[in-house]
N, C-alpha and C positions, 0 to 999 in steps of 0.2 A: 620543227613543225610536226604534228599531229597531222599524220594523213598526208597525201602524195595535194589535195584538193585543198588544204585548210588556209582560213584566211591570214595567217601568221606562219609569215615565210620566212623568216627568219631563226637563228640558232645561236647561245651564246653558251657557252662554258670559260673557264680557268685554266691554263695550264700556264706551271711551274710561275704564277703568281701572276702571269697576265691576261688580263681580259682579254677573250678573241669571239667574233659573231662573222657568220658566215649570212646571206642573204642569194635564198635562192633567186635566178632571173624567172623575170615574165615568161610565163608558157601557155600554150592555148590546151585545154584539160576535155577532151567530148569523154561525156558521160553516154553511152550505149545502155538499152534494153533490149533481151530479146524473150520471144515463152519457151520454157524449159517443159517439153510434153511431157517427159520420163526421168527422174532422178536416176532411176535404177540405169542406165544406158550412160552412166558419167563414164569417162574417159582418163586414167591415170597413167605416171611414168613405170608404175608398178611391174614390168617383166614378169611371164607368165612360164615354170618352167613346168607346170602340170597340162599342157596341152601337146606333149609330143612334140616332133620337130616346127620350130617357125623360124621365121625370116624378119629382119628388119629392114625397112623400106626406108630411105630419105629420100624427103621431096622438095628438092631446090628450087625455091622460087626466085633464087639468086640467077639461076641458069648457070652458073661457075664461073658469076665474075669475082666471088671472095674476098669481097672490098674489105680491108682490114681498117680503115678510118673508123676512129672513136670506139676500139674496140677494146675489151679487159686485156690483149695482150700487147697492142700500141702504147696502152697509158701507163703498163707495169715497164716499160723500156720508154717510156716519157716521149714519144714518138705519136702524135695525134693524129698524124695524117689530114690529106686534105679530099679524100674519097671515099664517101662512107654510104653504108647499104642504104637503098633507096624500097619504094615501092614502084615498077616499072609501069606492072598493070596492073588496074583496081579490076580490071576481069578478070584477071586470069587470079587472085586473092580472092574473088567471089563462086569461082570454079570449084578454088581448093576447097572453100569451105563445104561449098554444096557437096563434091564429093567425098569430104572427110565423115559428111552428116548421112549420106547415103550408107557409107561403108560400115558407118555404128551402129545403125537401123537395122541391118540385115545383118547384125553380128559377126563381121570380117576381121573385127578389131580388136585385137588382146590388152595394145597398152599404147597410149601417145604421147609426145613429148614436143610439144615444140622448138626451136632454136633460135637462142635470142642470148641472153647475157653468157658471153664463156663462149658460147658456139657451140660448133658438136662435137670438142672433146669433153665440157662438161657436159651437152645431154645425154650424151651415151654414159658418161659415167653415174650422172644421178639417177637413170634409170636402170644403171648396176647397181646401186645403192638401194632402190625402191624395192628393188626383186631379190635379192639377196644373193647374187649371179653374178659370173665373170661373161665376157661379150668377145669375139671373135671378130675384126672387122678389116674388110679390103677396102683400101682406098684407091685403088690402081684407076677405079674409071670418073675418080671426082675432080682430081686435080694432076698438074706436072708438080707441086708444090705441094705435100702434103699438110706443112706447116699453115697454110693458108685456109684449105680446106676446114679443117678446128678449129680454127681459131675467128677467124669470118663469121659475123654475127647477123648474115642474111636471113631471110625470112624463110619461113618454110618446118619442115616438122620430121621427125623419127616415129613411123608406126612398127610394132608388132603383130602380126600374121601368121597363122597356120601355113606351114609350108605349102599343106595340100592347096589351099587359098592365091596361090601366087598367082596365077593366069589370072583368074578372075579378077582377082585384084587390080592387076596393070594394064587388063582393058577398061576395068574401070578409068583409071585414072590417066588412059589414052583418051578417054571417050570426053572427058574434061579438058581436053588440051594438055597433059600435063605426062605424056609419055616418056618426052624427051628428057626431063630431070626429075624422074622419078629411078632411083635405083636400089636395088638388093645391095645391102654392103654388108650382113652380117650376118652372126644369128647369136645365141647364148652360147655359153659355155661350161663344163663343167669341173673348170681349172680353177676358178672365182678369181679367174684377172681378168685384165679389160688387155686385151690382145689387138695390136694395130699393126697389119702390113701394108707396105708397098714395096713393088719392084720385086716381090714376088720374097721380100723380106719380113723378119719382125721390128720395126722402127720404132716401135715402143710396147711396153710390157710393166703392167704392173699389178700388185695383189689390192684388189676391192679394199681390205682393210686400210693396206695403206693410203688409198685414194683417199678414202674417208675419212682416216684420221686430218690428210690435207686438208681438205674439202670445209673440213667441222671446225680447225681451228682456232681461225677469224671470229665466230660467232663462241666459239669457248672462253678467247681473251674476253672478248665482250662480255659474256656472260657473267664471269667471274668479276669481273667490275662491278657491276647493276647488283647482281644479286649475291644470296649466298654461294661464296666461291668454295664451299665444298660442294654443295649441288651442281654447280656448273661445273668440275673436274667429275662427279660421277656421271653427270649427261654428257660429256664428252668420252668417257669409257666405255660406258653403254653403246654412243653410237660408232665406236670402232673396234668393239666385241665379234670376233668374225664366228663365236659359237652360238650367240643371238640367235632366234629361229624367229623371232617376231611376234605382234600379239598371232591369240590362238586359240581354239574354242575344246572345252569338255563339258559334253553335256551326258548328264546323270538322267536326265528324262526329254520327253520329246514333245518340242513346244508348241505342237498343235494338241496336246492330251486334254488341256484344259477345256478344250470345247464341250468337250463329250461328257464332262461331268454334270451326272441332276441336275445340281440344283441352277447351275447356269442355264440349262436346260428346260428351265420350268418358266420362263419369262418374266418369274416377277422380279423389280429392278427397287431393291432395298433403296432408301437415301444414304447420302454420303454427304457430310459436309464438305465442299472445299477452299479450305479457308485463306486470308490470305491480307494482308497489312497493309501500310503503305511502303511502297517500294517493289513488293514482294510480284514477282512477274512469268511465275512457272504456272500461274492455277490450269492455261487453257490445255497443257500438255497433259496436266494430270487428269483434271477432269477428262478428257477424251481418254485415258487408258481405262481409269475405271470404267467409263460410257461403255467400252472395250469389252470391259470382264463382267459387264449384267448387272452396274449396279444405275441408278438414279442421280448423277453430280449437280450438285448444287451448290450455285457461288455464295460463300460468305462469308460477308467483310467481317473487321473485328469489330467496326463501328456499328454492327447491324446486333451485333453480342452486347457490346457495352451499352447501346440506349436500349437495348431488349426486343428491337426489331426481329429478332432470331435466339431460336434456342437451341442448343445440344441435346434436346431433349427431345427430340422431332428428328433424330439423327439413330443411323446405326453405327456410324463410324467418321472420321473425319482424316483428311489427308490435307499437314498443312507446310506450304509450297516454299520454292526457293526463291532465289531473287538478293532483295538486296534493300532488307526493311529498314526503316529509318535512315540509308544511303550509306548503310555498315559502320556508320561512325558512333553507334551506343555498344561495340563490342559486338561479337556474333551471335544476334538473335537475341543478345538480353535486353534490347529497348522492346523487340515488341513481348517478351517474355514480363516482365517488367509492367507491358500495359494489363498484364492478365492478375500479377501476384499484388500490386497496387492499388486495383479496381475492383471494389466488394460483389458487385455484380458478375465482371466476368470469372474473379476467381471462385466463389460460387459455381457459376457454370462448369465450367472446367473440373472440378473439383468433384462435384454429382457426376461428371460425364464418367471420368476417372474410374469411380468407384461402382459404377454398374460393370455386372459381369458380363453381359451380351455386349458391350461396345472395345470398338478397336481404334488404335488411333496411327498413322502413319507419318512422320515426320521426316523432311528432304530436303537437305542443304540449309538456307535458312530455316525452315520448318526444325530440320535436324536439333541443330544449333540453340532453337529457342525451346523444345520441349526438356532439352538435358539438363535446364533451366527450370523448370519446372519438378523436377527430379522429386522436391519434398511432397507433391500433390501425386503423384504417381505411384503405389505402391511395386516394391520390386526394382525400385530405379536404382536401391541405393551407390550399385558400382557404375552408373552411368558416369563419364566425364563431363569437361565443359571444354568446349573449343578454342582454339585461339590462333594466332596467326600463323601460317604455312612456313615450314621450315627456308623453302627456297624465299621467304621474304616478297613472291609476287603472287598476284589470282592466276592460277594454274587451271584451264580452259582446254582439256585433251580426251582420247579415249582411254582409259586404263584398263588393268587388269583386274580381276577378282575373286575370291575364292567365295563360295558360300560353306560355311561352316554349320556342324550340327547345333540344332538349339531349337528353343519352344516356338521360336517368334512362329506365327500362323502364318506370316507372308511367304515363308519363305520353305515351306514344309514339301519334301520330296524332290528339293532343291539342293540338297547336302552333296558337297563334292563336286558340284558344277565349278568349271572355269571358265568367267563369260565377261566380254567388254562391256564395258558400261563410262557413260558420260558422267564426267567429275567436270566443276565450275566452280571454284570457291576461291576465295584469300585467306580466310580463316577455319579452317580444317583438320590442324591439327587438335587429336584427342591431349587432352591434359587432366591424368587421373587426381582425385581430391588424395592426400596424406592418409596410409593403410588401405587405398583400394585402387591397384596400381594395377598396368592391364594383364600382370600373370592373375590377381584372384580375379580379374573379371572372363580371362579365359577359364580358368578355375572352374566359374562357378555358370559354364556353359551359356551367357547371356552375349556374348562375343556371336555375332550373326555375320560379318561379312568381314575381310581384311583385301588389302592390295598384295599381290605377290607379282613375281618377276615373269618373264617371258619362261623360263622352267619350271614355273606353280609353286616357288619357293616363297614361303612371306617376307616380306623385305620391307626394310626402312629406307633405302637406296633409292635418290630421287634419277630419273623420273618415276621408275615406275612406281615407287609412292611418293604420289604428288605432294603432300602436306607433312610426311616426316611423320606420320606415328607412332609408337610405340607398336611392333609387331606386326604393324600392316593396318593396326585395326580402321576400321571407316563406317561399321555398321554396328549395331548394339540392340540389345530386345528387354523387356520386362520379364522377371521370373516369368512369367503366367504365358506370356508371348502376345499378349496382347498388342501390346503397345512397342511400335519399332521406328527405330529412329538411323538413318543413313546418311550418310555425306553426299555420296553419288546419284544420281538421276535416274532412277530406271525408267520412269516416266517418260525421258527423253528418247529412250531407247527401244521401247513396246512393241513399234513396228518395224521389219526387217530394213524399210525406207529410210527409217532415221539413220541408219549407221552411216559412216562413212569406209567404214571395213567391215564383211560378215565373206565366212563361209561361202561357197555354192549350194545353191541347194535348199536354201531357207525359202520358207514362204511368208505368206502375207506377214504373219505373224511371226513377232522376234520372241528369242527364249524369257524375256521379262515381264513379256504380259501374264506368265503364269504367275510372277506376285502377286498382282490382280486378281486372278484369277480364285488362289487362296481365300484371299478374304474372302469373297463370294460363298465358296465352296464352306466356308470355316462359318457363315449365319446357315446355311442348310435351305 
């Protein structure tokens, strides 16, 4: 099945030559909305060890009755049971909630985890995993059976808490009715194991890494099936790497500077094309970065180039988007690359656009993809590659890492030496250099603009953290002249501090990408 909701519930595979289909039963599926006032206030299992002493909180809304029916550790001993967690009260579920949303408003809340599949010996351990931290934890007031306690897939949640926070805390969530099975059971540790007593014992003990290599895998055999099974053996090394520090930010300049520059300063809002095919479904993010960095964005299609609705001529620069043109089935980017170099008209355009020295051109994902394509109308492109499909064999949809390298591109100037996350979304990503211009002369010959490097700023071919398998890391590429730059990864997606889903403390409105932007701007004057 596609999807938990999808109309084909059903599943059929082969094994050892026979046909078997599995059919899921009827279930009733309520779809929920609610309004999200603040992304910034999201709530993860992330373990926080940069706030001093805290506390982890479990909030039982089991009340310790530990019903083990239908639980992951019933079904691994074939044992289903006939007593399985229930909801008692839909008030006192609406209590929790209200108080969970109070306690993140007023910032009490370092990191939350629910409990639900595994129980709380996996939540505690995945949010040993998320923090990179071993956990210290008493069970002496949850249960007479500690086995039960963990394993019991009751409803309820694990917060993290400033120590200082404790009182406040648990009048809060006396004040909700929920005093009585709300308890301190732990805190971090700096052992990087997950430490469990009772009876005033240690009843289990073990090192993070090895959790995780547990933990991982299930999803590694899997992996290595579906995909390329050396990528799925390096993503499974990666994630039980116990010297890992995680992504992680170096920044060379500081990404409000771009404000303060003239000519951003001066109000006038140049054009920019933003252009953009069939399929193609990144234009609104870009256009708002540039909107962003002071320029004028303007949508347009290719069909509005080829009947001559629109000219590149009327433009100071064009930015042309990702997505997924032609439904990726002409190759990456060379169907709509293709409609440009086949079309007298638009290759005309493009060609005059090219060739004026005041204009700049930005290419992203598909954009990327189909301007590398273009290479011969481009001068300086010559060591540009052409794309092709991702090593790991699937579209790779994560945050990655990245280095910015020195080089002419205009985007990216005063950016050199930054290491900054950025959103990658592609299937066909990998660089694939033409015969004699392979990516050491294009490093060579300084047109090399961005690569992927590991969690220790190293370049790496080593998936995940390069997603597509490059040669060297690379993912970003510029024209001798620097005009023209062409990227795999999204920075568009990333411009404001809100888009991330991982940043620093301390960022403001504006994330360290909008200074791309910002470049161009600065680089018309």
């Amino acid at each position: 099945p596609v999807g938990k909701d999808s109309l084909s519930m059903k599943t059929v595979w082969e094994e050892r030559g026979e046909r078997k289909s599995v059919v899921a039963p009827l279930s009733l599926i309520v779809s929920a909305f609610a309004p999200v006032l603040d992304v910034r206030r999201t709530l993860t299992p992330q373990l926080r060890i940069d706030f001093g002493d805290t506390d982890l909180i479990l909030i039982d809304l089991g009340r310790g009755k530990n019903r083990l029916g239908g639980s992951a550790l019933a079904q691994v001993y074939n044992r289903w049971g006939d007593t399985v967690p229930d909801v008692e009260s839909p008030e006192e579920l609406a209590a929790f909630f209200a108080a969970i949303q109070a306690l993140n408003a007023a910032g009490r809340l370092l990191a939350y985890h629910d409990r639900s599949d595994g129980g709380l010996l996996a939540t505690l351990a995945e949010m040993s995993f998320a923090g990179g931290c071993g956990l210290t934890v008493l069970l002496d007031d949850l249960a007479e059976n500690p086995l039960t306690v963990l394993f019991a897939e009751e409803l309820g949640a694990v917060v993290q808490i400033r120590a200082a926070d404790r009182a406040m805390v648990m009048r809060r969530l006396a004040a909700a009715g929920l005093g009585e099975c709300s308890h301190v059971i732990g805190a971090p540790n700096g052992d990087d194991r997950l430490i469990l007593r009772f009876g005033g014992e240690i009843v289990f003990s073990a090192s993070r890494t090895e959790l995780r290599r547990l933990w991982s895998e299930t999803s590694y055999r899997l992996q290595a099936l579906r995909d390329h099974p050396d990528c799925a053996r390096e993503a499974f090394e990666a994630a039980c790497d116990p010297a890992d520090p995680g992504l992680n930010v170096r920044l060379t300049f500081g990404p409000a500077e771009g404000l303060a520059m003239p000519p951003v300063a001066t109000g006038a809002r140049p054009r920019v094309a933003i252009l953009r095919e069939q399929g193609v479904n990144g234009q609104i993010e870009m256009a708002a970065a540039f909107d962003r960095a002071g320029f004028a964005a303007v949508d347009v299609h290719m069909s509005d180039i080829i009947a001559g609705r629109a000219s590149l001529a009327d433009f100071h620069g064009f930015a042309a988007c990702g997505g997924f043109s032609y439904g990726d089935v002409l190759g990456a980017g060379e169907g709509w690359a293709k409609s440009i170099l086949f079309n007298p008209r638009a290759r005309e355009e493009f060609a005059a656009f090219f060739a004026r020295p005041d204009s700049f051109g930005l290419g992203v994902c598909n954009g990327c993809q189909m301007l590398s394509n273009l290479h011969e109308l481009i001068a300086g492109t010559e060591l540009w590659p052409h794309f092709v499909r991702n090593r790991v064999e699937q579209f790779e949809a994560r945050l990655s890492l990245v280095e910015v390298l020195p080089s002419p591109s205009l985007f990216l100037q005063g950016m050199e030496g930054s290491r900054l996350p950025i959103a990658v979304a592609h299937g066909e990503g990998r660089a694939e250099f033409r015969a004699g211009a392979g990516a050491g002369a294009a490093l060579a010959a300084g047109v090399v603009a961005l690569r992927f490097v590991d969690n220790l700023g190293q370049p790496t071919e080593r998936y995940p953290a390069n997603p597509n398998g490059s040669p060297g890391g690379i993912t970003g590429l510029t024209s001798r002249d620097g005009r023209f730059t062409i990227l795999m990864p999204h920075p568009e997606r990333v411009f404001r501090t809100v888009q991330y889903s991982w940043h620093p403390d301390g960022w403001g409105q504006d994330g360290p990408w909008l200074r791309l932007f910002q470049n161009a701007r600065r680089w018309l004057g």
